[in-house]
C-alpha positions as a Python dict, from the first residue, in 0.01 Angstrom:
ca = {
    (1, 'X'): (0, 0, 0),
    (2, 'X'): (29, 376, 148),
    (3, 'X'): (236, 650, 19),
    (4, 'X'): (250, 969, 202),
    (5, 'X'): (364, 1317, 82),
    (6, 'X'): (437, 1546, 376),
    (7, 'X'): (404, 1952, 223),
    (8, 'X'): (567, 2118, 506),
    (9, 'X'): (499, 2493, 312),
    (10, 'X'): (139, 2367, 340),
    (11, 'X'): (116, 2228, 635),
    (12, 'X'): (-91, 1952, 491),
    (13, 'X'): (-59, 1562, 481),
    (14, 'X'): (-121, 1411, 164),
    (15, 'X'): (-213, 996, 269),
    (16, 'X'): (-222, 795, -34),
    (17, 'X'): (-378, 459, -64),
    (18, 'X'): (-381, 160, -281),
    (19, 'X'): (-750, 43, -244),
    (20, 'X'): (-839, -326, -469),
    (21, 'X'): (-524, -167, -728),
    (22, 'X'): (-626, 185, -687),
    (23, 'X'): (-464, 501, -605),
    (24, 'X'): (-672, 772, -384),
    (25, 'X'): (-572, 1038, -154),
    (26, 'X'): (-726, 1244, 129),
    (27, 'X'): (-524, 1569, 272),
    (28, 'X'): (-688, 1720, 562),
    (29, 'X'): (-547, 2105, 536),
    (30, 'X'): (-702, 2291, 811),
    (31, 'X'): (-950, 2277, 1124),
    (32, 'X'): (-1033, 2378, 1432),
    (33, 'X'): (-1269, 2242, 1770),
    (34, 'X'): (-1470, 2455, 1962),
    (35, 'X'): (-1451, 2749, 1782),
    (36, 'X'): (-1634, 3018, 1876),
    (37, 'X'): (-1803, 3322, 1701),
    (38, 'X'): (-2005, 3637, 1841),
    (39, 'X'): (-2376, 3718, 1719),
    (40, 'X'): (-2235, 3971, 1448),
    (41, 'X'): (-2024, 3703, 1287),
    (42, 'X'): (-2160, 3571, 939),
    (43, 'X'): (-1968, 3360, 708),
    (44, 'X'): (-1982, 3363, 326),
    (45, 'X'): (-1834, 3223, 75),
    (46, 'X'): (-2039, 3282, -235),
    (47, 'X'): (-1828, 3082, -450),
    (48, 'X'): (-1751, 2792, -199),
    (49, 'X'): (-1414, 2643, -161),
    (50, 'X'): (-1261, 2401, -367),
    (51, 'X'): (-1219, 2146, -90),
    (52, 'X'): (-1453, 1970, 124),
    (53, 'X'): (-1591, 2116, 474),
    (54, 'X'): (-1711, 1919, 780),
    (55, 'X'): (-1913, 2148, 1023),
    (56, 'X'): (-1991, 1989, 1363),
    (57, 'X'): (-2264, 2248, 1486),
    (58, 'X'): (-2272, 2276, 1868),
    (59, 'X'): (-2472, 2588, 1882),
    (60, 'X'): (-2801, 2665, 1737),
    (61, 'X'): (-2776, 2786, 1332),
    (62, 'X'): (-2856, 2965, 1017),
    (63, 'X'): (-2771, 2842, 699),
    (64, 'X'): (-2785, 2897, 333),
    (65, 'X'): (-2654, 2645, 138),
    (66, 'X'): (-2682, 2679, -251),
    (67, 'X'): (-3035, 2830, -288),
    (68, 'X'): (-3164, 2659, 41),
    (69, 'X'): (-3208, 2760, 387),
    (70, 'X'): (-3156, 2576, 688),
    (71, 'X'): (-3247, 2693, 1061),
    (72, 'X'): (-3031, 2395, 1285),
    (73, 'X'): (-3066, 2305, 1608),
    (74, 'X'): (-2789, 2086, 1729),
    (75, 'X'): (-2587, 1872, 1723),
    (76, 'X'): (-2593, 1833, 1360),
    (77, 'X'): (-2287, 1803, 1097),
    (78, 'X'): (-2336, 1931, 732),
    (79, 'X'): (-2091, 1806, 464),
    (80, 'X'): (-2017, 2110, 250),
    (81, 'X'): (-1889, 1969, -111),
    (82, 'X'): (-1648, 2149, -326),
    (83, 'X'): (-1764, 2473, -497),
    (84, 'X'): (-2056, 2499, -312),
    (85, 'X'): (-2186, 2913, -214),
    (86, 'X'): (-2280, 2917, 204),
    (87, 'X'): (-2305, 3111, 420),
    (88, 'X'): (-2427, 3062, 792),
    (89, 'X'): (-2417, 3202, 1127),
    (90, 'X'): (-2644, 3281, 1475),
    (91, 'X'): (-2771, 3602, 1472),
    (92, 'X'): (-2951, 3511, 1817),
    (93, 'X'): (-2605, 3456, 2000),
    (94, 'X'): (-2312, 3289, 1988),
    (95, 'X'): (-2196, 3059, 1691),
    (96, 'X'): (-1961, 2727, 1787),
    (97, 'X'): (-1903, 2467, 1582),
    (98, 'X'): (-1603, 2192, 1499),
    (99, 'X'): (-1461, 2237, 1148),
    (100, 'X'): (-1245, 2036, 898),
    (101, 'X'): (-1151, 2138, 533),
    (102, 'X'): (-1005, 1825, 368),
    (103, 'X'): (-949, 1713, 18),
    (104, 'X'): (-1045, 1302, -105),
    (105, 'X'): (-1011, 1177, -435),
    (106, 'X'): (-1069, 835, -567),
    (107, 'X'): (-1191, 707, -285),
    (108, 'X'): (-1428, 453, -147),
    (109, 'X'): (-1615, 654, 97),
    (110, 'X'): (-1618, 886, -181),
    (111, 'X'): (-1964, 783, -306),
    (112, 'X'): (-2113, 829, 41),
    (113, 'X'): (-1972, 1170, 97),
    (114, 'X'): (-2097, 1290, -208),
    (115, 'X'): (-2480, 1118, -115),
    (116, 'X'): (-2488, 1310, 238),
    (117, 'X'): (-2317, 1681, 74),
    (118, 'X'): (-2494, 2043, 130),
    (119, 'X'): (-2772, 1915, 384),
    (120, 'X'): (-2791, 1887, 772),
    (121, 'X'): (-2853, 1612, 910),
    (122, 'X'): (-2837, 1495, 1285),
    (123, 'X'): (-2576, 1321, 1550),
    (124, 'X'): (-2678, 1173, 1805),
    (125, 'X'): (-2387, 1332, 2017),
    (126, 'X'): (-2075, 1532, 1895),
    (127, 'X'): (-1775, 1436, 2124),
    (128, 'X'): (-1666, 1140, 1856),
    (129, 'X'): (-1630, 1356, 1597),
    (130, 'X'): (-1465, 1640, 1816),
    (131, 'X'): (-1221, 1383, 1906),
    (132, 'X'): (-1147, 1308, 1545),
    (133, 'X'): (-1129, 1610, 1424),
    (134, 'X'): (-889, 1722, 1760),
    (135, 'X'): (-710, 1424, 1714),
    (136, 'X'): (-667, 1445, 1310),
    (137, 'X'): (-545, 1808, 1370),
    (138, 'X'): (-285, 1730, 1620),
    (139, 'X'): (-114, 1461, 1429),
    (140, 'X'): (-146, 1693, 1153),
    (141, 'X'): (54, 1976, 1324),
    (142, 'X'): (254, 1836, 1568),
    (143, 'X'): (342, 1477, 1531),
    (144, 'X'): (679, 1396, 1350),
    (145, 'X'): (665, 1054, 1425),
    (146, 'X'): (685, 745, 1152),
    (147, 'X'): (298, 647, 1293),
    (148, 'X'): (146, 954, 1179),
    (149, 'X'): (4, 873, 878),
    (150, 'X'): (-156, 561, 987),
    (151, 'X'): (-301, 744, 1253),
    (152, 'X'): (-463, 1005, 1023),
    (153, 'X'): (-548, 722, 830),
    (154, 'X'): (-739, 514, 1097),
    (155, 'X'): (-886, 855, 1188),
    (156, 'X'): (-1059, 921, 914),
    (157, 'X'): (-1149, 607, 857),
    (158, 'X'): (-1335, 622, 1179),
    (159, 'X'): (-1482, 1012, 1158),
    (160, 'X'): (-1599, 868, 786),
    (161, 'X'): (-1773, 545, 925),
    (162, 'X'): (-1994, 745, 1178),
    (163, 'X'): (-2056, 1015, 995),
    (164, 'X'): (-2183, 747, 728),
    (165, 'X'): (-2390, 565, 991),
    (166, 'X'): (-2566, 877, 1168),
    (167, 'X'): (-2654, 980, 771),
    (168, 'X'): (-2811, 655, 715),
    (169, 'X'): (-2968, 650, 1034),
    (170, 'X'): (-3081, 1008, 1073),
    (171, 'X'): (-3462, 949, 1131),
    (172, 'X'): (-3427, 725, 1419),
    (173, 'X'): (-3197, 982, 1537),
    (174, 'X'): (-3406, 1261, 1532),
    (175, 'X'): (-3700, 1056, 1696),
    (176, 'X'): (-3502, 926, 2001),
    (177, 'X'): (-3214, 1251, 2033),
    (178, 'X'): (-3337, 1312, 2366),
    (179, 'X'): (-3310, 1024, 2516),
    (180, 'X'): (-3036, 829, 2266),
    (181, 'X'): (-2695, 906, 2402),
    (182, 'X'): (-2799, 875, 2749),
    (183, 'X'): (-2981, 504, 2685),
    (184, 'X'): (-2661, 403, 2491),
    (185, 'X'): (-2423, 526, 2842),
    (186, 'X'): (-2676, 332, 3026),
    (187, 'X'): (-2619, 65, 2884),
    (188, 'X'): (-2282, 71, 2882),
    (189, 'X'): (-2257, 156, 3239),
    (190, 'X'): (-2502, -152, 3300),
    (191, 'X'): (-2268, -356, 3061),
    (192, 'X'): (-1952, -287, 3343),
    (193, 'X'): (-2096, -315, 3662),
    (194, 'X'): (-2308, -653, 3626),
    (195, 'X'): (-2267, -736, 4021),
    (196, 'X'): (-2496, -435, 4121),
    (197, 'X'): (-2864, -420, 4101),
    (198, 'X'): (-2962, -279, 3787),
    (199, 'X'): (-3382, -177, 3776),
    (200, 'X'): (-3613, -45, 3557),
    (201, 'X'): (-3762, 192, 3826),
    (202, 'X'): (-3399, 344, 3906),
    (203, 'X'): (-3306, 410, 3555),
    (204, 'X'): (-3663, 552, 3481),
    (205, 'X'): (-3602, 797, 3758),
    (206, 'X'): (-3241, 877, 3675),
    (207, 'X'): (-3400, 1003, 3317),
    (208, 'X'): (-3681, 1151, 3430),
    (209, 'X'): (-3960, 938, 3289),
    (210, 'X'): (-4183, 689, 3340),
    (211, 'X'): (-4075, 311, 3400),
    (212, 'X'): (-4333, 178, 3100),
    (213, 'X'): (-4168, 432, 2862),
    (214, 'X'): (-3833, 314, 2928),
    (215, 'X'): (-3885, -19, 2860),
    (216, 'X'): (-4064, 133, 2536),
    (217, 'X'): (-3809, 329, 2438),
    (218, 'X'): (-3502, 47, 2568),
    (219, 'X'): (-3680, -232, 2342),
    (220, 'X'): (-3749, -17, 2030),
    (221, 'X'): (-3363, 132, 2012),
    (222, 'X'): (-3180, -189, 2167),
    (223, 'X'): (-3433, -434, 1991),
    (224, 'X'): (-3433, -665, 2321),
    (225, 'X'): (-3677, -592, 2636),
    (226, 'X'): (-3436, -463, 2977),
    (227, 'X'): (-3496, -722, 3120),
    (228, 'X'): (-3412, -1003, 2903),
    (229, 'X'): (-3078, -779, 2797),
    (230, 'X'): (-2967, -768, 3114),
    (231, 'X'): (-3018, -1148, 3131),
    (232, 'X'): (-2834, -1173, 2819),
    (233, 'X'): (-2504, -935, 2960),
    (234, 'X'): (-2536, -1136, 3285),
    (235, 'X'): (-2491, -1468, 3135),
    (236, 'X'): (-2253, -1385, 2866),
    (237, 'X'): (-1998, -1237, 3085),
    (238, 'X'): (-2087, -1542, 3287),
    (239, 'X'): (-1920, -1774, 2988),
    (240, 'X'): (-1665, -1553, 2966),
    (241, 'X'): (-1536, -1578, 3304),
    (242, 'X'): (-1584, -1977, 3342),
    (243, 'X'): (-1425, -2001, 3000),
    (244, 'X'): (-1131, -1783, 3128),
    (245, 'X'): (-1042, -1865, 3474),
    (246, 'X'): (-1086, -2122, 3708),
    (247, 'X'): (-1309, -1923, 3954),
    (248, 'X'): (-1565, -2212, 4157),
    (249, 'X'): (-1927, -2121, 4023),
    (250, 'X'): (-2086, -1970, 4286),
    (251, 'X'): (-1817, -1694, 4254),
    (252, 'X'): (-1882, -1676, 3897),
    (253, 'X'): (-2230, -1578, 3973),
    (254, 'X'): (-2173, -1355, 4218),
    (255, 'X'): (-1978, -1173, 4001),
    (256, 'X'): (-2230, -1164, 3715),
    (257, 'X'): (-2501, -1017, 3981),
    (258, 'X'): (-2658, -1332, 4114),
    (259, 'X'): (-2730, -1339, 4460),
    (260, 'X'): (-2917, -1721, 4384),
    (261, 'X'): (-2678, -1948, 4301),
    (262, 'X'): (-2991, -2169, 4186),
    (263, 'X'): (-3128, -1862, 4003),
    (264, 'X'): (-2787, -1848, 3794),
    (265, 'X'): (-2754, -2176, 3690),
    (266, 'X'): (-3175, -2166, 3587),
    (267, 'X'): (-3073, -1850, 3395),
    (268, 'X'): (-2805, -1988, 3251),
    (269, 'X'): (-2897, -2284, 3136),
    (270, 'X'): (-3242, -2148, 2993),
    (271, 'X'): (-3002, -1942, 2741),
    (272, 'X'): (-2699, -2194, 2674),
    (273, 'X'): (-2935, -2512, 2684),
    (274, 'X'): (-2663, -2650, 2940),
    (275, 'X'): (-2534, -2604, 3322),
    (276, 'X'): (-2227, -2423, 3382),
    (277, 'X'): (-2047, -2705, 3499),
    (278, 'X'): (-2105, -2917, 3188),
    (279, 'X'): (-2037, -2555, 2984),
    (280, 'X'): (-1676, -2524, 3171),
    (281, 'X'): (-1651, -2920, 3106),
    (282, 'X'): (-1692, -2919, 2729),
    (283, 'X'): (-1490, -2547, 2670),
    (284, 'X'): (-1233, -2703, 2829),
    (285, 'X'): (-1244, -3032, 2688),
    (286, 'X'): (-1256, -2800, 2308),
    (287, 'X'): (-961, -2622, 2437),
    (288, 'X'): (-1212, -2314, 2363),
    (289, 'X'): (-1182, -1964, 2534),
    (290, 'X'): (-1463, -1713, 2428),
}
């Protein structure tokens, strides 16, 4: 069940859920994305605020949080709680972060927010949470529509989730930063454009590094050698397609990147334990589409 209270005065959206016969509500009241601050600007707020803060830091940082200190190099978030005294800034040059003040109660991410409050920790790229926060803020302001709240809803739901994630994942994030956003578009990219020749030499070059430490750093963040991923994508899309159309074979593996049609159907039955014609046989014969 949701109930929403709309506090036009505020400018706030109250989103109120019934969660396993419980009520709890988050209000995001104010933000901002790219904001941007001169050398001279410091702020403080020795007494905190009584609602939570979400800093995206896009610029290098100095913090004091509580009795702590914190010198961050981004991108990193820190989840300020309630009440807490900060203060931060970049006396080198200029400050820019992505900020959201929001209020939760009762909730089930509660637990988590409250496990990763008042300490940096890193992302392994902030355009996600930029969107959120963007997109959160918009709906916010300007949309009047009856989907608004379920938007803000699935929003946070999602800015929670990853924020939760890079927490619990931080130290693999700060071992792999410079290379983890760009191995994750890579793969991607590899992911949607199967009928081209994908090679550990070209990607090596295209990041600058050597073609033994890509594989190295491919297998240890993927958990599958190049090689045998790209098999993998090859052959699944592969199923896919035969599963989905009625496209003869040696299309089929043309469009997966075989240029053998001997060398697809070897691949492919090495990782399905049967031909592609018997594969199309039985998924049809199953009435199955993948």
């Amino acid at each position: 069940m949701l109930i929403i209270a709309y506090n036009t005065k505020k400018l706030t959206f109250s989103i109120v859920y019934l969660f396993k016969g419980a009520y709890f509500m988050i209000e995001a009241i104010k933000g901002g994305c790219e904001t941007r601050h001169p050398s001279t600007y410091r702020m403080s707020r020795p007494k905190g605020l009584p609602n939570y803060v979400v800093l995206i830091i896009r610029t290098h940082g100095e913090f004091q949080i509580g009795i702590e200190s914190f010198s961050i190099t981004p991108p990193q978030v820190i989840i300020l709680a309630p009440n807490t005294p900060y203060s931060y800034g970049n006396p080198n040059g200029e400050y820019v972060d992505d900020w959201l003040h929001f209020e939760i109660s009762d909730s089930p991410y509660l637990q988590n927010l409250i496990a990763m409050c008042n300490k940096p920790f890193p992302i392994d790229k902030h355009n996600l949470y930029t969107f959120c926060i963007r997109q959160i803020l918009w709906e916010l302001t300007y949309n009047d529509s009856s989907y608004a709240q379920d938007n803000i809803n699935a929003l946070f739901s999602l800015l929670f989730n990853h924020l939760i994630t890079a927490y619990n994942t931080q130290d693999s994030l700060r071992e792999w930063s410079p290379y983890l956003s760009q191995l994750q578009l890579l793969r991607l990219e590899m992911e949607n454009s199967l009928a081209e020749k994908h090679s550990i030499k070209d990607y090596a070059q295209k990041l600058n590094i050597s073609e033994s430490y890509f594989q190295y750093l491919y297998k240890d963040l993927f958990g599958i050698p190049f090689q045998q991923d790209l098999i993998r994508m090859r052959v699944d899309h592969a199923k896919y397609i035969i599963t989905t159309s009625n496209l003869p074979l040696e299309c089929v593996a043309e469009v997966c990147g075989y240029t053998n049609e001997v060398h697809f159907y070897r691949q492919f039955k090495k990782m399905t334990g049967i031909s592609p014609a018997k594969f199309r046989k039985k998924a049809g014969a199953n009435d199955t589409v993948i």
